[in-house]
C-alpha positions as CSV (number, residue, x, y, z in Angstrom):
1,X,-13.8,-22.8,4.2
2,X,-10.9,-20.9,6.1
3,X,-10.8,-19.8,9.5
4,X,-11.6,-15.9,9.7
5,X,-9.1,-15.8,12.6
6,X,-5.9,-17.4,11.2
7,X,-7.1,-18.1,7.8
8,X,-6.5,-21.6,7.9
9,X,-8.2,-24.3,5.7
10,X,-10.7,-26.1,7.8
11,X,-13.9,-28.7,7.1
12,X,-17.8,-26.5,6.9
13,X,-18.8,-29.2,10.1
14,X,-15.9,-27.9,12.0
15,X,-17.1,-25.9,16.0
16,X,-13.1,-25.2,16.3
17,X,-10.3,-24.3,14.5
18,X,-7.8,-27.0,14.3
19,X,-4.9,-24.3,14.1
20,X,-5.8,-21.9,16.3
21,X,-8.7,-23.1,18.5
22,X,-11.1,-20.4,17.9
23,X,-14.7,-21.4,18.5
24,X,-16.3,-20.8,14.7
25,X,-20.1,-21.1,16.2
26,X,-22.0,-18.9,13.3
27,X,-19.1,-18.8,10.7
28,X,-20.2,-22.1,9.0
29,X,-23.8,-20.9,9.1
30,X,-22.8,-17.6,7.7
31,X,-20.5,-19.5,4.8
32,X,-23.3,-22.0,4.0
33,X,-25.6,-18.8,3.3
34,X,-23.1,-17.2,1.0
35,X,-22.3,-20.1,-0.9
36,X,-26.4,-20.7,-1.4
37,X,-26.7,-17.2,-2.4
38,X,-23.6,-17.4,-5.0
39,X,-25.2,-20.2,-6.6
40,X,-28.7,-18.9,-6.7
41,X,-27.2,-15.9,-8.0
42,X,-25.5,-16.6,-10.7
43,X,-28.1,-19.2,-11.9
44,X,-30.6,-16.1,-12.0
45,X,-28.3,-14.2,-14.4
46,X,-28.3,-17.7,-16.6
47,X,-32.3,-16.3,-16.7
48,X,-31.6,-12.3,-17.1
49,X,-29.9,-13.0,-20.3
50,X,-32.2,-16.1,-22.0
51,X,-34.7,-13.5,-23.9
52,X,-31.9,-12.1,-25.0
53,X,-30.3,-14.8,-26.7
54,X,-33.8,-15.1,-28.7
55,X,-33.8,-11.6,-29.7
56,X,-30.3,-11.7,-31.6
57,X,-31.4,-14.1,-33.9
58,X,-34.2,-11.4,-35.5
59,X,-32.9,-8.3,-34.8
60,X,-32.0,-6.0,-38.3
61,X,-28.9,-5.7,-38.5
62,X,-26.3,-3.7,-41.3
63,X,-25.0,-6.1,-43.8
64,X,-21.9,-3.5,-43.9
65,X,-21.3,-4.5,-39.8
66,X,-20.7,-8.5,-41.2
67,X,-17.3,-9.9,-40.5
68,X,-15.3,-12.8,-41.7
69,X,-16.2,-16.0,-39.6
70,X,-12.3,-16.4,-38.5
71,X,-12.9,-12.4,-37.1
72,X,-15.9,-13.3,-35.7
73,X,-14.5,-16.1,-33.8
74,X,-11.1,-14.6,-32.7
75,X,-13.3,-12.0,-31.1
76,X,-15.3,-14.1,-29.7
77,X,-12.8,-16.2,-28.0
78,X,-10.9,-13.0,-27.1
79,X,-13.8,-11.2,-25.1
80,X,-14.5,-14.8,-23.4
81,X,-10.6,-14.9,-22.2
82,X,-10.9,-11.6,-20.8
83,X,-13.7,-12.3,-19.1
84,X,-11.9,-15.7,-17.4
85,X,-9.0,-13.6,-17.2
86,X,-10.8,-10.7,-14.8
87,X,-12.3,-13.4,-12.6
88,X,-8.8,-15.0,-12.2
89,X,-7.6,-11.4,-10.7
90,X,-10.7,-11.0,-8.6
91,X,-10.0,-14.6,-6.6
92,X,-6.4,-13.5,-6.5
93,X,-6.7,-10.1,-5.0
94,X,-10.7,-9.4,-3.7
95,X,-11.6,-12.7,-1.8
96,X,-11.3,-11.8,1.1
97,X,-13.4,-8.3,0.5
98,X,-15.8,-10.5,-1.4
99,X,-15.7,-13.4,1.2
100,X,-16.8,-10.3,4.2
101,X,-19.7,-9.4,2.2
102,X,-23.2,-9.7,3.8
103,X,-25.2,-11.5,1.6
104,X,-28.3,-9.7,0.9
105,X,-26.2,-6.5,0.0
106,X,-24.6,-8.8,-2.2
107,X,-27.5,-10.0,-4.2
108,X,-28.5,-6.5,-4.5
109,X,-25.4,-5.5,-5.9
110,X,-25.1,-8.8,-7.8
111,X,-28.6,-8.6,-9.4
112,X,-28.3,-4.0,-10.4
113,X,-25.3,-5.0,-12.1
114,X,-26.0,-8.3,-13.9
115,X,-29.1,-7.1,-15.2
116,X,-27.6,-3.5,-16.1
117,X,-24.7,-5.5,-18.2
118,X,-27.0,-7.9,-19.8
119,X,-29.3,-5.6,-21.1
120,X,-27.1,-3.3,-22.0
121,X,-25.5,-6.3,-24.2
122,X,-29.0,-6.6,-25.2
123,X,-30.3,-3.3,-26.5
124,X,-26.9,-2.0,-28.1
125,X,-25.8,-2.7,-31.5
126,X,-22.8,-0.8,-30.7
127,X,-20.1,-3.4,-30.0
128,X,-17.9,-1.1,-27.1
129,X,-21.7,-0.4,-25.5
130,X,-22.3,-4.1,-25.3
131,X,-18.4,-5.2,-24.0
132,X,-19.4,-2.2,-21.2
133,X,-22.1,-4.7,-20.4
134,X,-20.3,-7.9,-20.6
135,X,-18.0,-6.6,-18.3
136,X,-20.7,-5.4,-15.8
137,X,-22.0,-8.7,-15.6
138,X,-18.2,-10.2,-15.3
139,X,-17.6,-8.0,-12.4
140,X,-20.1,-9.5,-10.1
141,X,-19.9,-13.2,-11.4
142,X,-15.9,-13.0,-10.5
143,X,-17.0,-11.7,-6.8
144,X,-19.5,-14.3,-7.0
145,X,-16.7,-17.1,-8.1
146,X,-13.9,-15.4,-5.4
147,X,-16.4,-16.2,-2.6
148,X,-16.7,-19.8,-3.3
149,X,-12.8,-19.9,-4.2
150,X,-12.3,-17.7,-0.7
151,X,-14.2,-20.7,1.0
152,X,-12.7,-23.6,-0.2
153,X,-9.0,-22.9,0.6
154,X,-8.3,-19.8,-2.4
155,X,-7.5,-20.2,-5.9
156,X,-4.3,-22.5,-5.1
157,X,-6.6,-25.4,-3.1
158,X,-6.9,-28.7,-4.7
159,X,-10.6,-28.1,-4.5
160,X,-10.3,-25.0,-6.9
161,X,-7.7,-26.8,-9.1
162,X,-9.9,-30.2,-9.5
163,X,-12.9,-27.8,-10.2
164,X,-11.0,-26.0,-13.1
165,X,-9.5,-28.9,-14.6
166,X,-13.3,-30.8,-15.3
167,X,-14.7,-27.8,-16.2
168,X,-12.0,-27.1,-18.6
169,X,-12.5,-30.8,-20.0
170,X,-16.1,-30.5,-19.8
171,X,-16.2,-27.2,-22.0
172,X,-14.0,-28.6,-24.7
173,X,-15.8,-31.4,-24.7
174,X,-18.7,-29.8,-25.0
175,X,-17.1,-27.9,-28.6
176,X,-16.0,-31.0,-29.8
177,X,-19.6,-32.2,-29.9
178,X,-21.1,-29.3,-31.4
179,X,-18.1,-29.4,-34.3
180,X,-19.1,-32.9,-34.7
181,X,-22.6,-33.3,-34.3
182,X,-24.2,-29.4,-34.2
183,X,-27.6,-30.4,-34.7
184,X,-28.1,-32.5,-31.7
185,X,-28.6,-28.5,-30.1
186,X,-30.8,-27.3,-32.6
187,X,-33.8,-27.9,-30.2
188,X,-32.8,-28.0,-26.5
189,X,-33.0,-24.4,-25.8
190,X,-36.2,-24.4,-24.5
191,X,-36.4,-27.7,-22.9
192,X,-32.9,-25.9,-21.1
193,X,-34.4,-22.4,-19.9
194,X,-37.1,-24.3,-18.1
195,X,-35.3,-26.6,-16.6
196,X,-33.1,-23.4,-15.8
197,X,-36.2,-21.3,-14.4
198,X,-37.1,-24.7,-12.1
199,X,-33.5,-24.7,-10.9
200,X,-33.2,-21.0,-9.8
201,X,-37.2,-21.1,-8.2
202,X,-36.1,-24.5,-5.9
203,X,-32.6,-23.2,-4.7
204,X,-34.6,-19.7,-4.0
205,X,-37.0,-21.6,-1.6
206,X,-33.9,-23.7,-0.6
207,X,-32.1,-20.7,0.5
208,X,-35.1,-19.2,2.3
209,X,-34.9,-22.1,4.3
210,X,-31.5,-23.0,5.2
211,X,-31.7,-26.3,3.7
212,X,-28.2,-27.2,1.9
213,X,-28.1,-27.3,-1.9
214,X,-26.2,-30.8,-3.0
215,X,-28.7,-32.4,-5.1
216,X,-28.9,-29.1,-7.2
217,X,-25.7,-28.7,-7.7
218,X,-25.0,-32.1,-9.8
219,X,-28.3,-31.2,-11.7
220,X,-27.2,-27.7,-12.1
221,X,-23.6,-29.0,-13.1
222,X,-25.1,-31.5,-15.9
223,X,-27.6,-28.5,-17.2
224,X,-24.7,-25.9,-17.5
225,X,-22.3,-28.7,-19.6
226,X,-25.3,-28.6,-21.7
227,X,-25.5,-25.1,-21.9
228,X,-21.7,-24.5,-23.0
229,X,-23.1,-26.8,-26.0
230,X,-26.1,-24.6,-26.9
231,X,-24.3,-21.8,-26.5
232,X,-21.3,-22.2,-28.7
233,X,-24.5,-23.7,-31.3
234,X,-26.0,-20.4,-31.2
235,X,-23.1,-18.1,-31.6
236,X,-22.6,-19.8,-34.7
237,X,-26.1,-19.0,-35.7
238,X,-26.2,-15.2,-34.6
239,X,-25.2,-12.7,-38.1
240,X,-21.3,-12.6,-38.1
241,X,-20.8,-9.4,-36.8
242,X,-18.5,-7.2,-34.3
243,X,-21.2,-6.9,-31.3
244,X,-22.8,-10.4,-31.8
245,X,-19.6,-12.3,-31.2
246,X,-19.1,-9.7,-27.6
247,X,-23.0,-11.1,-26.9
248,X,-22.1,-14.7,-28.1
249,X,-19.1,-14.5,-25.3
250,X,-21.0,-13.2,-22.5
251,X,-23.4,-16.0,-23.2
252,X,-20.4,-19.1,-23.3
253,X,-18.8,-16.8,-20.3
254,X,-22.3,-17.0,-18.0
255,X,-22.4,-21.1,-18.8
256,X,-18.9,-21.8,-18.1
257,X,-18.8,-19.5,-14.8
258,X,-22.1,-21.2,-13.5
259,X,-20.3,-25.3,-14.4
260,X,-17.3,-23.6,-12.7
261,X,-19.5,-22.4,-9.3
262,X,-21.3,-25.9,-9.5
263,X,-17.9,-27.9,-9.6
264,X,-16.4,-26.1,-6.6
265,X,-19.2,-26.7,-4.9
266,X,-19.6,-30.5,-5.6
267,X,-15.7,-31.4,-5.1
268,X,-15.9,-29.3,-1.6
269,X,-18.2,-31.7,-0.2
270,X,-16.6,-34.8,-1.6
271,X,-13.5,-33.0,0.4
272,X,-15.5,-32.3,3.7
């Protein structure tokens, strides 16, 4: 985390900043409970956006609306950039509004948006409607991701860059095994949302009591790579058209973000 005095990079266990001497009695406390809430968080809009996933594949849809499967996939790749690209600019210029937040006031916020964006994705067949949503959902994960990134030494640490690179391996390696071997996804998605639902329940009473989330986080790591893997199954299953692809990408986007969250977590305490 950094000092809130002199914003320098300093261990969670630390009672004094090493630069500047200030007693930080509280501050590790306070970061601990952010960085619990951030996780728990953005696991529960993992949840939000599961029945939604289900829905796609029978909803009616306009056989005049179907696009090529090269549009469909430019798209889809497109909205999931822009996505990564809007939580790059949050760490870079709102961490430190993000990183003051009080925690409850952020979960409200967090959860009034996420679940406004999701089921707005949802419910519209309208493809601007639903990238309204995926960037309502986009919004709060980036604040989510800028506090985490805020706490471990900002988005030029080592932390933030070892966290990147793996999940960048992880989620292409993740495609590669869906283009090679698609049907080893066919059936996890339900054995996933309840592992998913178990997940989001134990950090909740984790974070009630103060008790510090490490075991979670490699579990939660492992079921997100797994997740990306689903995911980019499914899209391929969803009708080709304009507004699935936008849903399809706010999908990959949530399972990526969450890997990402659980990474930074995991290589900060291999750091501390």
């Amino acid at each position: 985390m950094q000092c809130p005095y002199c914003h320098a990079e300093i261990s969670d266990r630390s009672k004094f900043c090493t630069e500047c001497g200030a007693s930080l009695a509280g501050v590790s406390d306070r970061a601990e409970q952010q960085r619990s809430a951030a996780g728990m968080a953005a696991s529960s809009g993992m949840v939000l956006g599961a029945a939604a996933r289900q829905a796609r594949l029978s909803a009616p849809f306009d056989q005049n609306a179907l696009i090529s499967d090269r549009a469909y996939n430019a798209i889809l790749v497109g909205v999931l950039l822009w996505g990564l690209l809007v939580n790059a600019l949050l760490c870079a210029f709102a961490a430190d509004f993000a990183a003051n937040m009080n925690p409850i006031v952020f979960l409200i916020i967090y959860f009034v948006c996420a679940f406004a964006g999701i089921r707005m994705a949802a419910k519209s067949t309208n493809p601007f409607v639903s990238f309204l949503g995926y960037n309502l959902v986009v919004i709060p994960f980036g604040l989510t991701i800028a506090i985490l990134v805020s706490a471990y030494g900002g988005i030029g640490s080592d932390v933030v860059r070892d966290a990147f690179v793996y999940t960048l391996i992880i989620s292409l390696g993740m495609m590669a095994v869906v283009m090679i071997a698609p049907d080893l996804f066919a059936k996890l998605g339900g054995a996933l949302l309840g592992c998913l639902v178990g997940l989001v329940l134990c950090e909740l009473v984790l974070l009630i009591f103060r008790v510090n989330q490490v075991v979670t986080d490699w579990i939660a790591a492992a079921l997100f790579s797994l997740y990306i893997g689903y995911d980019i199954y499914r899209s391929q299953q969803f009708p080709k058209t304009v507004d699935n692809a936008v849903d399809s990408a706010l999908d990959i986007y949530l399972d990526i973000a969450n890997l990402f969250i659980r990474l930074l977590e995991i290589m900060g305490r291999r750091k501390d």
